[in-house]
Backbone as CSV, one residue per row, in Angstrom:
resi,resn,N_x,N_y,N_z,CA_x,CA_y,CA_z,C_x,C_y,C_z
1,UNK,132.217,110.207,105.876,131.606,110.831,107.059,130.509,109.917,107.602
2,UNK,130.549,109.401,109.015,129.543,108.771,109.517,128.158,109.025,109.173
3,UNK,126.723,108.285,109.411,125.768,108.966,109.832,125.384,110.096,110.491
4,UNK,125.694,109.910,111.810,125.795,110.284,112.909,126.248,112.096,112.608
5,UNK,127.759,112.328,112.117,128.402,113.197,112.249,127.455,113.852,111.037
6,UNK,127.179,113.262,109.587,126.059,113.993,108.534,125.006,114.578,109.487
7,UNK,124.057,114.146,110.225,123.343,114.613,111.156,123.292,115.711,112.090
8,UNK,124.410,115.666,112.682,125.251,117.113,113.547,125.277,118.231,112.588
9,UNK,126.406,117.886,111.276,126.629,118.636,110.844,125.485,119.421,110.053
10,UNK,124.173,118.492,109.698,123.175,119.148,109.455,122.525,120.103,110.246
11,UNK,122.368,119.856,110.994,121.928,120.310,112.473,122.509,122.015,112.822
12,UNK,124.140,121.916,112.082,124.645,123.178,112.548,124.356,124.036,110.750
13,UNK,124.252,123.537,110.162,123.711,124.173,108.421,122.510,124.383,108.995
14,UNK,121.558,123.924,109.343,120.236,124.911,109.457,120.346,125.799,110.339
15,UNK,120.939,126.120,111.607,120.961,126.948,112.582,122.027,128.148,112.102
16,UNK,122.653,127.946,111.078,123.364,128.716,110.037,122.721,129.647,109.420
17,UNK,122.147,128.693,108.613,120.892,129.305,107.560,120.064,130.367,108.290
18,UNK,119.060,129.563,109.416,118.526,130.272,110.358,119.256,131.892,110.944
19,UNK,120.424,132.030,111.449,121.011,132.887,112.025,120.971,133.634,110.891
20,UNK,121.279,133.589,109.315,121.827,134.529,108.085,120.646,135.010,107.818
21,UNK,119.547,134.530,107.823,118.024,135.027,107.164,118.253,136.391,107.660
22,UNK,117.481,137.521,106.837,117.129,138.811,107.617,115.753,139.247,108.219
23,UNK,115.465,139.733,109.487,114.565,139.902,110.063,113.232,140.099,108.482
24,UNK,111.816,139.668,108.549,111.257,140.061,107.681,110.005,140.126,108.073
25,UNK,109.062,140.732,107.398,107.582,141.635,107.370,106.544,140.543,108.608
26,UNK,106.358,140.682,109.427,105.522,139.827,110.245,104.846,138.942,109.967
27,UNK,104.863,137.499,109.585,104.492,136.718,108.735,103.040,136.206,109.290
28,UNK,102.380,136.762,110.646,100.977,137.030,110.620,100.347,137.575,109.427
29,UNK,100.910,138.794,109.551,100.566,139.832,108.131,100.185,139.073,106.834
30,UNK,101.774,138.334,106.870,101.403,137.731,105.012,100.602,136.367,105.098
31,UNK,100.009,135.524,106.219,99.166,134.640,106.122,97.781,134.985,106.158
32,UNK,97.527,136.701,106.413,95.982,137.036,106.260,96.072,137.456,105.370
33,UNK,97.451,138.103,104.654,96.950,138.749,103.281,96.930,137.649,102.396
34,UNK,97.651,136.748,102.164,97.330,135.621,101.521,95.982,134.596,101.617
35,UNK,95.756,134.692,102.929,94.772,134.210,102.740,94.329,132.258,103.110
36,UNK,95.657,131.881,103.472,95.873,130.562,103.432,97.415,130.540,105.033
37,UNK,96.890,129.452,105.965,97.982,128.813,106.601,98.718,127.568,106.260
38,UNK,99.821,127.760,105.674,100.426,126.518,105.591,101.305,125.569,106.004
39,UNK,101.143,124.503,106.532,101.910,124.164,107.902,102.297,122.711,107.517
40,UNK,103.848,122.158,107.634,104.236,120.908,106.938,104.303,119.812,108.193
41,UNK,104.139,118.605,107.772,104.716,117.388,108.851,104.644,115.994,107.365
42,UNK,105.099,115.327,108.205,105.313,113.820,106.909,104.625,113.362,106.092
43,UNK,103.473,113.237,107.216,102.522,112.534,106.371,102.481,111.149,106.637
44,UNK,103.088,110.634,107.394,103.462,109.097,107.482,104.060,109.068,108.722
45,UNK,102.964,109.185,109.818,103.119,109.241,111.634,101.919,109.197,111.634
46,UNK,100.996,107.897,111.613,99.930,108.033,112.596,99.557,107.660,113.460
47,UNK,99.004,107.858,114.696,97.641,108.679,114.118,97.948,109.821,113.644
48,UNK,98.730,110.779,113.690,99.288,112.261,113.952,99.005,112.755,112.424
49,UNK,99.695,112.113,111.349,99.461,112.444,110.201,99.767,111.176,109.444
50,UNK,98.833,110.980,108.327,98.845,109.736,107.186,98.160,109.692,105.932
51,UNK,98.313,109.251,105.204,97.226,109.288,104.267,96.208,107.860,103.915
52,UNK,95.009,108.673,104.313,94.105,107.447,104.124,93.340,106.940,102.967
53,UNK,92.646,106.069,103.138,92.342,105.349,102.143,91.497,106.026,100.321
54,UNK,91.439,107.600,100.855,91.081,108.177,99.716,92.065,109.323,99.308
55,UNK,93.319,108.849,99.615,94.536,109.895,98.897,94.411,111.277,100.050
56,UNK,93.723,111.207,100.837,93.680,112.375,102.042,94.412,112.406,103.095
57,UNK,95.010,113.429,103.067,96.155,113.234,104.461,95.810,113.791,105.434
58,UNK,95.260,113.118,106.950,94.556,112.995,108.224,95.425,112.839,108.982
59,UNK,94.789,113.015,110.469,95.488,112.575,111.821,95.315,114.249,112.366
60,UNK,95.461,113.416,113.778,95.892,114.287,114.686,96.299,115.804,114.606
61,UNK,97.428,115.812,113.976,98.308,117.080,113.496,97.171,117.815,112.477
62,UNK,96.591,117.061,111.389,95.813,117.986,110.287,94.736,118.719,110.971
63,UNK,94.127,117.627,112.021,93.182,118.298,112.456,93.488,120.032,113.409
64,UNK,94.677,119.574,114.247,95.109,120.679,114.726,95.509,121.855,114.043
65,UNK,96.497,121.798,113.223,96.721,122.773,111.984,95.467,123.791,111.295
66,UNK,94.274,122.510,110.670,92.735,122.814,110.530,92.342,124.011,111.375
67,UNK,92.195,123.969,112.431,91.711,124.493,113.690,92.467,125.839,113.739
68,UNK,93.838,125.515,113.703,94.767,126.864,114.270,94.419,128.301,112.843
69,UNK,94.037,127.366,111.403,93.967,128.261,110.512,92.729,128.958,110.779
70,UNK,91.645,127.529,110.945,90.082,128.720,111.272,90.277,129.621,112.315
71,UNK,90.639,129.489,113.198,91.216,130.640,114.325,92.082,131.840,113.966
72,UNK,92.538,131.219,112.844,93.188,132.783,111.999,92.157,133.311,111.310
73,UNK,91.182,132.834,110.805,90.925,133.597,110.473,90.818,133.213,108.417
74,UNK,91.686,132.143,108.389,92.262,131.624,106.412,92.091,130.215,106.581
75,UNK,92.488,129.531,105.119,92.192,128.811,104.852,93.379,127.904,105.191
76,UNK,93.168,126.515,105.397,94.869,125.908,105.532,95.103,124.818,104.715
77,UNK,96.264,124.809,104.885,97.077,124.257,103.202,98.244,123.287,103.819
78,UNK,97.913,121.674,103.836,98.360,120.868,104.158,99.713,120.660,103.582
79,UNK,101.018,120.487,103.836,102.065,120.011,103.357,102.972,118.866,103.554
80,UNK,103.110,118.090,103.119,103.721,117.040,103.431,105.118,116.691,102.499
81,UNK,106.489,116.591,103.197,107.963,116.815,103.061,108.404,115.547,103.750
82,UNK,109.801,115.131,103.288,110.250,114.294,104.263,110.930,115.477,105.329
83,UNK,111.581,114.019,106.496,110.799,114.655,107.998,112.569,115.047,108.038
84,UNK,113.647,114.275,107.015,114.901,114.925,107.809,114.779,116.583,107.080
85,UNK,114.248,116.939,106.053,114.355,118.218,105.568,113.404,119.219,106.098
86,UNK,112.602,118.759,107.063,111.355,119.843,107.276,111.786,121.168,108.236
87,UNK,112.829,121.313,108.811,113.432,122.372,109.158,113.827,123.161,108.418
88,UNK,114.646,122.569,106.962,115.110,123.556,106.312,113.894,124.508,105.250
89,UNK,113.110,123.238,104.906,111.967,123.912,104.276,111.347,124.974,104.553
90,UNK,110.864,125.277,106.502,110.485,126.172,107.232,111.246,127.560,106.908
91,UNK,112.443,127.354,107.568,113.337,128.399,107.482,113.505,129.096,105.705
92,UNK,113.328,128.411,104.690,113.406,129.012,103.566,112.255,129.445,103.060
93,UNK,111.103,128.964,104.011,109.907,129.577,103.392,108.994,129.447,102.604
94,UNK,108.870,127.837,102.388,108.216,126.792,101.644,106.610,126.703,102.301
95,UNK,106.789,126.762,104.126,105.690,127.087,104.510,105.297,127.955,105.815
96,UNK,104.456,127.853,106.079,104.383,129.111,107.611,104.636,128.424,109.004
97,UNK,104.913,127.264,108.919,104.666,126.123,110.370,104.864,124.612,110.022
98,UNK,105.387,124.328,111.278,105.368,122.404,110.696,104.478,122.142,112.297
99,UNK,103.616,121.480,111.938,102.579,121.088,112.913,102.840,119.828,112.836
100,UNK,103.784,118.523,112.877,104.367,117.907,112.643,104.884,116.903,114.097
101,UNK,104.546,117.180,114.617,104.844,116.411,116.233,105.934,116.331,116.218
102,UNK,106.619,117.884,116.308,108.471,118.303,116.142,108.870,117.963,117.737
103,UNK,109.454,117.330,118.428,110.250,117.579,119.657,110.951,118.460,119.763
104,UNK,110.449,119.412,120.562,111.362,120.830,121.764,112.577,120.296,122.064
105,UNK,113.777,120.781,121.257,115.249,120.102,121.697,116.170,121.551,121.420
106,UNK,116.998,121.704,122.610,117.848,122.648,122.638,118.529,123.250,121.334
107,UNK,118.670,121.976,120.439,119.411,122.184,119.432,118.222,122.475,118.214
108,UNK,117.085,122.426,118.072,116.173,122.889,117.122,116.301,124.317,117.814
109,UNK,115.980,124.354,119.174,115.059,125.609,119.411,116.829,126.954,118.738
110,UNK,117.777,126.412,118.264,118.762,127.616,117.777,118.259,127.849,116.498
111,UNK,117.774,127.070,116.358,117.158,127.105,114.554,115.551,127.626,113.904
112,UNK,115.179,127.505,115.199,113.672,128.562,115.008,113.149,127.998,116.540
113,UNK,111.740,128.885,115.919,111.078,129.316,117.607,109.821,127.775,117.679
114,UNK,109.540,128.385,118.862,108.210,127.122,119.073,107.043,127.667,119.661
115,UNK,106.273,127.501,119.411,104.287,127.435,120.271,104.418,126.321,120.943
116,UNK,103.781,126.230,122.087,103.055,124.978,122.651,104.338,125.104,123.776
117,UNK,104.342,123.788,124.222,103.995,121.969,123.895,102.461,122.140,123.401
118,UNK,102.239,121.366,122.861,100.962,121.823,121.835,100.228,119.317,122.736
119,UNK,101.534,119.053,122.877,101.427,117.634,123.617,102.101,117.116,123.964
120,UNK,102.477,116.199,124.464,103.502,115.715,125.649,103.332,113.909,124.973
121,UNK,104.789,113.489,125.128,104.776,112.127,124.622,106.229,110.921,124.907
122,UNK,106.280,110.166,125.205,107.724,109.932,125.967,107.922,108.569,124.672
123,UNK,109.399,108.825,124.880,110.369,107.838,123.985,109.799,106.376,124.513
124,UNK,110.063,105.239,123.487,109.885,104.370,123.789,110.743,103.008,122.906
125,UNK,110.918,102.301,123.540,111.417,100.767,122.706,110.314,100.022,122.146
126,UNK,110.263,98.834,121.210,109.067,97.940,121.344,109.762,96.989,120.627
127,UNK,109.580,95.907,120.797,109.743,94.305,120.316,109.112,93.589,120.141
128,UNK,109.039,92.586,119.290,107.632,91.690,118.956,107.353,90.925,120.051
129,UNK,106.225,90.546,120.434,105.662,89.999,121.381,106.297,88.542,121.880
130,UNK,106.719,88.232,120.953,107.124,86.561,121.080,108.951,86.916,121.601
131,UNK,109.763,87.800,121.211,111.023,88.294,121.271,111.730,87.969,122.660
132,UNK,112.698,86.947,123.010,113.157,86.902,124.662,113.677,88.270,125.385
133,UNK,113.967,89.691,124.471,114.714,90.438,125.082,113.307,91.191,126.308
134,UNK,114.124,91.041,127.184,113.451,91.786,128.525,113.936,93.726,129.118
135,UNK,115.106,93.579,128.522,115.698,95.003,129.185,116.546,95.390,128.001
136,UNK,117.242,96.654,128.066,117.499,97.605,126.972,118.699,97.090,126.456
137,UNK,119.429,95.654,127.438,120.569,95.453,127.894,121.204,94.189,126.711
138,UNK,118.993,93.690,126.521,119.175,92.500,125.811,119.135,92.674,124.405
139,UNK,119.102,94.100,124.151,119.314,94.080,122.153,120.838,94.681,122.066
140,UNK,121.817,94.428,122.525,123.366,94.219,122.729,123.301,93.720,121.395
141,UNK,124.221,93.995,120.611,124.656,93.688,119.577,123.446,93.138,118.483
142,UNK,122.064,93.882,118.691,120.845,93.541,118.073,120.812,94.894,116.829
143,UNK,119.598,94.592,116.143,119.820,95.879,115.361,118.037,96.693,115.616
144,UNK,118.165,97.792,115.524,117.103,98.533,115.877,116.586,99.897,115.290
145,UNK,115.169,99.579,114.972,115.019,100.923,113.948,114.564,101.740,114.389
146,UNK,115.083,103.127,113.613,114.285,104.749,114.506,113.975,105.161,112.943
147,UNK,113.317,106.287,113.241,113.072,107.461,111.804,113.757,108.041,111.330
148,UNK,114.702,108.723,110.636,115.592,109.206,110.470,115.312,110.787,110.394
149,UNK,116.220,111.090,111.540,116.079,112.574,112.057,115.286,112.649,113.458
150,UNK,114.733,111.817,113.783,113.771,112.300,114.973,114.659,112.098,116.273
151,UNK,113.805,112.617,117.140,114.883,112.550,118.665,115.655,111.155,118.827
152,UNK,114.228,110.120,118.231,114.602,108.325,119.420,115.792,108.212,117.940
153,UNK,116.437,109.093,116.943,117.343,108.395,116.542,118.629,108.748,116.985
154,UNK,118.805,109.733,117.347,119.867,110.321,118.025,120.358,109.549,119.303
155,UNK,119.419,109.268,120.120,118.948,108.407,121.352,119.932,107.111,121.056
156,UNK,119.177,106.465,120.316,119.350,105.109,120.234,121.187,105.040,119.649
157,UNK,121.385,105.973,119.066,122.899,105.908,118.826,123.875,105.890,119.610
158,UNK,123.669,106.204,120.455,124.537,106.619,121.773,123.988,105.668,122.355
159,UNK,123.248,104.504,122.189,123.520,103.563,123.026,124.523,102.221,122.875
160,UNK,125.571,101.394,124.034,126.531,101.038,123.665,125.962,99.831,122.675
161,UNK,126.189,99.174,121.671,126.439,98.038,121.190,124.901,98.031,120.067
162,UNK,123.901,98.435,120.186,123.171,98.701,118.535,123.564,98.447,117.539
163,UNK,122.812,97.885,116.739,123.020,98.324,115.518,122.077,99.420,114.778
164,UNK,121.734,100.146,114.728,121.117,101.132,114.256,120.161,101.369,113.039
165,UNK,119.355,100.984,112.362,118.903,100.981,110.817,117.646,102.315,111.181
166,UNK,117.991,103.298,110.143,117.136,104.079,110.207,116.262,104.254,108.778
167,UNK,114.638,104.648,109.028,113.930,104.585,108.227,113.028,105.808,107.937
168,UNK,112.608,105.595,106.377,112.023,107.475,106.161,111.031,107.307,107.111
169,UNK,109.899,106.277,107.586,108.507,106.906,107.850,108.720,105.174,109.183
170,UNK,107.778,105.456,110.110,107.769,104.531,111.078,107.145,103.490,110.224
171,UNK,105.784,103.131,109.704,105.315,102.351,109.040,106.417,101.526,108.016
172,UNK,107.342,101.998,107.781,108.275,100.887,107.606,108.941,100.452,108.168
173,UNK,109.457,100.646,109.148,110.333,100.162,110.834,109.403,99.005,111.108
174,UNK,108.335,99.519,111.303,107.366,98.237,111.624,106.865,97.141,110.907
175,UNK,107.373,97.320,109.489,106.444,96.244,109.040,107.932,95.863,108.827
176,UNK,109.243,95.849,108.612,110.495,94.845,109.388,110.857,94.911,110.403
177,UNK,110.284,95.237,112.034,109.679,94.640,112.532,109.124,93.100,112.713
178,UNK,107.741,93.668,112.179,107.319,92.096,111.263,107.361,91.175,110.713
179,UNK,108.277,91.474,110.136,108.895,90.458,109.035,110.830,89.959,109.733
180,UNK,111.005,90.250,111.271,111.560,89.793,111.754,112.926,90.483,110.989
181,UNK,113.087,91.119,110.309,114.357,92.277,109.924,115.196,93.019,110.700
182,UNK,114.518,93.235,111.258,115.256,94.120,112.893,114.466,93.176,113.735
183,UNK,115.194,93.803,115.357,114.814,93.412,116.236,114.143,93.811,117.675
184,UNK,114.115,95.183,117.409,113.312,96.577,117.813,113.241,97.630,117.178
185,UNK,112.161,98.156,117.943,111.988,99.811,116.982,112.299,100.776,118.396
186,UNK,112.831,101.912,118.420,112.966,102.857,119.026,111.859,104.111,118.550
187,UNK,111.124,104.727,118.960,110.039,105.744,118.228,109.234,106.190,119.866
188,UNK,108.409,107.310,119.650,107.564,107.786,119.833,106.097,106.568,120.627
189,UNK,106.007,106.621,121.738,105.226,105.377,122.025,103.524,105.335,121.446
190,UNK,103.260,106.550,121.237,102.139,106.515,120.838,101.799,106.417,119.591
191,UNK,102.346,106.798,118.180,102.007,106.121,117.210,102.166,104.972,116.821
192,UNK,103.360,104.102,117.548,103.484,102.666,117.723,102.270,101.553,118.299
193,UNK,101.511,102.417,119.650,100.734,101.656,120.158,99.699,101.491,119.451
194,UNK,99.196,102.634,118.583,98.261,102.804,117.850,98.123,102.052,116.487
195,UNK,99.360,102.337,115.823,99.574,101.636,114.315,99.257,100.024,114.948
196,UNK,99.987,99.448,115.694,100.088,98.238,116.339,98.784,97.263,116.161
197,UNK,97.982,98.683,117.500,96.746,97.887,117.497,95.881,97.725,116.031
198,UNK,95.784,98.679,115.225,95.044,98.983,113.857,95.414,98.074,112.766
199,UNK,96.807,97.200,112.955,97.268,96.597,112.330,97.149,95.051,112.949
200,UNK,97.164,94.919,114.079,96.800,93.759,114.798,98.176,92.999,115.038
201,UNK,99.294,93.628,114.983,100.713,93.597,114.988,100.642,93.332,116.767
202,UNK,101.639,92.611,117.354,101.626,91.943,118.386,103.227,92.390,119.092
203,UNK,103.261,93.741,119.399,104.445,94.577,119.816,104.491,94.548,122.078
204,UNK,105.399,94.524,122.188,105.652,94.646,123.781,106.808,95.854,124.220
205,UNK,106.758,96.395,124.643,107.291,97.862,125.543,108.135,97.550,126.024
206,UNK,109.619,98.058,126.100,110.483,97.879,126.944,110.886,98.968,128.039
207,UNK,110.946,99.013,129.422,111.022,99.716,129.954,112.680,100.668,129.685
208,UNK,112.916,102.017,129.582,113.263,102.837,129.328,113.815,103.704,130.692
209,UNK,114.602,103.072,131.725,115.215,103.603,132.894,115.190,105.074,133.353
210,UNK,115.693,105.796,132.021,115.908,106.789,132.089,115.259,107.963,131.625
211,UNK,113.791,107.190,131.038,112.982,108.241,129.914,112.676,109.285,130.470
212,UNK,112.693,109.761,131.934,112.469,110.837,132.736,110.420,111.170,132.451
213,UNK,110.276,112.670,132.046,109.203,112.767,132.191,108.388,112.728,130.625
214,UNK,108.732,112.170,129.825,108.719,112.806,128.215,108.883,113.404,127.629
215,UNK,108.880,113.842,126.660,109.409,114.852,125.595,108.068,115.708,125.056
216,UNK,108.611,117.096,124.808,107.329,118.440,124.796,107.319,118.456,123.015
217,UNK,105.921,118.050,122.784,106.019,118.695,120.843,105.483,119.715,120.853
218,UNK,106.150,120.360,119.516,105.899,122.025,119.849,105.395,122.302,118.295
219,UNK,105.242,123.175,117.777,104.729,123.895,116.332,105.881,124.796,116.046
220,UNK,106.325,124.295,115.654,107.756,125.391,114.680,107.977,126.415,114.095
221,UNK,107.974,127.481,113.935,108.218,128.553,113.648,109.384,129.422,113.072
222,UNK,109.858,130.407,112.334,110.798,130.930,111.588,111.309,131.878,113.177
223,UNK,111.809,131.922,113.546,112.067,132.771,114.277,112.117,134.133,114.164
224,UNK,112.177,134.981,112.979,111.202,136.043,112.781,110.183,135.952,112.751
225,UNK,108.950,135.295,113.136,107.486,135.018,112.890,107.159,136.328,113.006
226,UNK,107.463,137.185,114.109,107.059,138.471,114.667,105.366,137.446,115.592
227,UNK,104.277,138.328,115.155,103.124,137.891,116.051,101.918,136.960,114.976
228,UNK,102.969,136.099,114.646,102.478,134.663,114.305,101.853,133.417,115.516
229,UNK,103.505,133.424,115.862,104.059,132.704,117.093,102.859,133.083,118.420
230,UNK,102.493,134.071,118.339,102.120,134.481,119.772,100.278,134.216,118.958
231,UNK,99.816,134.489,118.046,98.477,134.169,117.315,98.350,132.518,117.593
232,UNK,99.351,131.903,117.333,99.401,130.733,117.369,99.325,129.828,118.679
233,UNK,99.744,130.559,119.740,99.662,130.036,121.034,98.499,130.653,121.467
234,UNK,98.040,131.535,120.976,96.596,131.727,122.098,95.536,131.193,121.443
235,UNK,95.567,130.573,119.558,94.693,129.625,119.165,94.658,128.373,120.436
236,UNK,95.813,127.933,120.445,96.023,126.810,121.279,95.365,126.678,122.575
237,UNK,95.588,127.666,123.088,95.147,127.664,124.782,93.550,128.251,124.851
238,UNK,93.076,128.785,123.354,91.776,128.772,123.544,91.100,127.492,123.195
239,UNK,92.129,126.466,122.430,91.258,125.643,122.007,91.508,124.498,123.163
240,UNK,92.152,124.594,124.065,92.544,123.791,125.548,90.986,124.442,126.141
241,UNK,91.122,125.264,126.443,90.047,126.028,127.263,88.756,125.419,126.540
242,UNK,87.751,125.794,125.484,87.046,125.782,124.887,86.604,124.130,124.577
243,UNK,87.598,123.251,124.906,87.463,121.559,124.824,87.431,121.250,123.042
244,UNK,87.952,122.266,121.988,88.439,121.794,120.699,89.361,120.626,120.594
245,UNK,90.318,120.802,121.518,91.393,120.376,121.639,91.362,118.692,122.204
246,UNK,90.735,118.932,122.888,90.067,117.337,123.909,89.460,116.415,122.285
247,UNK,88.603,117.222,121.884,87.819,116.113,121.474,88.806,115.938,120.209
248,UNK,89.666,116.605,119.473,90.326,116.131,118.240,91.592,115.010,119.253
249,UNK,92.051,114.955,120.205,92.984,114.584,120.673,92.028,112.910,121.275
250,UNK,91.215,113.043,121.355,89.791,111.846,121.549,90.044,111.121,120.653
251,UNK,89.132,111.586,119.223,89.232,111.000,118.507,90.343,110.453,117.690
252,UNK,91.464,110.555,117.689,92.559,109.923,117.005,93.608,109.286,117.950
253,UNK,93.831,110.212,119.341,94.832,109.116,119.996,93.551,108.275,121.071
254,UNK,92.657,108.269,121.407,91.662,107.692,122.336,92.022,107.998,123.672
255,UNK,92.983,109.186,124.302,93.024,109.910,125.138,93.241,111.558,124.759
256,UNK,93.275,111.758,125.861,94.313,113.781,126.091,95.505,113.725,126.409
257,UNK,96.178,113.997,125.764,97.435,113.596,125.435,98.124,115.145,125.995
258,UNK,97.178,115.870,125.837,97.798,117.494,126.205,98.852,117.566,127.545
């Protein structure tokens, strides 16, 4: 069985799973009676989420997660999974949310619900600086890395003549990249620009014809949440309102990304 088709067919096993679950107790309820929000993403996307230099896992996403729990009201409880299983984890109940910079895609949203766009972020190419390719046209029979599972890998497959190499966490795309292994990365433009600069890595943008307006990340949800989902979006839009949101989105991407 291809990649590709393992992928689909995953795709229709969680929205499976998802559909068989039985409606259950409002899982607002059991995150105040417990006492704790717990919300998964990689761990290895930053700025968004990483672990830094004292075994602590930061970024973007923790801070948001942080925020959405004090607004509940509990304490929150960081999780970090790889990124092709973090759907199924949700749905079985491992945790309450993946705050995870998930992309809003027709085919997740059959498999659970969403909050937000919580931020807005558009697909992107990148190539080493020194690299002759100019257009999408010139990595023809080149090979090119995505994350495995995320939107830009799906993307990049369906384009004609790739070669495709997919990787658990971007930070390794990039450092072969670097080491001249591949010959683009397909990803998310903003943790690229960022890792890039922090690393002093010497990456160039390829324009993307068709990227339209970007892609919406959302906060994931069981689709029984009951009034989780809806707790969870008016954390959000108070913390838009209130400028929480500005300044955590400041400090880690160096804009508002909202």
């Amino acid at each position: 069985m291809s990649i590709l088709k393992k992928i689909a067919f995953a795709g229709l096993a969680v929205a499976a799973l998802a559909a068989a679950l039985p409606a259950s107790a409002d899982d607002l309820a059991k995150v105040r009676e417990r006492g704790t929000f717990s919300f998964a993403m990689s761990g290895s996307f930053p700025p968004f989420s990483f672990v830094n230099d004292k075994n602590e896992v930061v970024g973007f996403d923790v801070d948001i997660g942080n925020e959405l729990a004090k607004r509940l009201g509990v304490k929150p409880v960081v999780v970090t999974t790889a990124w092709d299983g973090i759907i199924a984890g949700l749905i079985s109940g491992k945790y309450d949310a993946v705050v995870g910079s998930m992309t809003i895609t027709p085919e997740r949203e059959k498999a659970v619900a969403f909050a937000g766009p919580y931020y807005h972020s558009g697909r992107a190419v990148f190539v080493p600086e020194t690299s002759p390719a100019e257009s999408l046209d010139d990595l023809k029979d080149r090979s090119v890395g995505v994350t495995l599972g995320e939107v830009s890998d799906k993307w990049a497959r369906q384009r004609s003549g790739w070669t495709v190499r997919t990787y658990k966490a971007l930070s390794e795309a990039l450092l072969d990249l670097q080491a001249g292994r591949i010959d683009a990365i397909a990803a998310d433009s903003i943790p690229v620009l960022v890792a890039s600069k922090s690393s002093g890595q010497n990456v160039r943008e390829i324009a993307i014809p068709d990227a339209g307006n970007g892609d919406s990340i959302g906060i994931a949800l069981r689709k029984n949440s009951g009034e989780l989902k809806d707790a969870i979006q008016k954390a959000l839009d108070d913390m838009r309102a209130d400028g929480t949101y500005e300044k955590i989105s400041m400090k880690w991407v160096g804009r508002d990304i909202r």
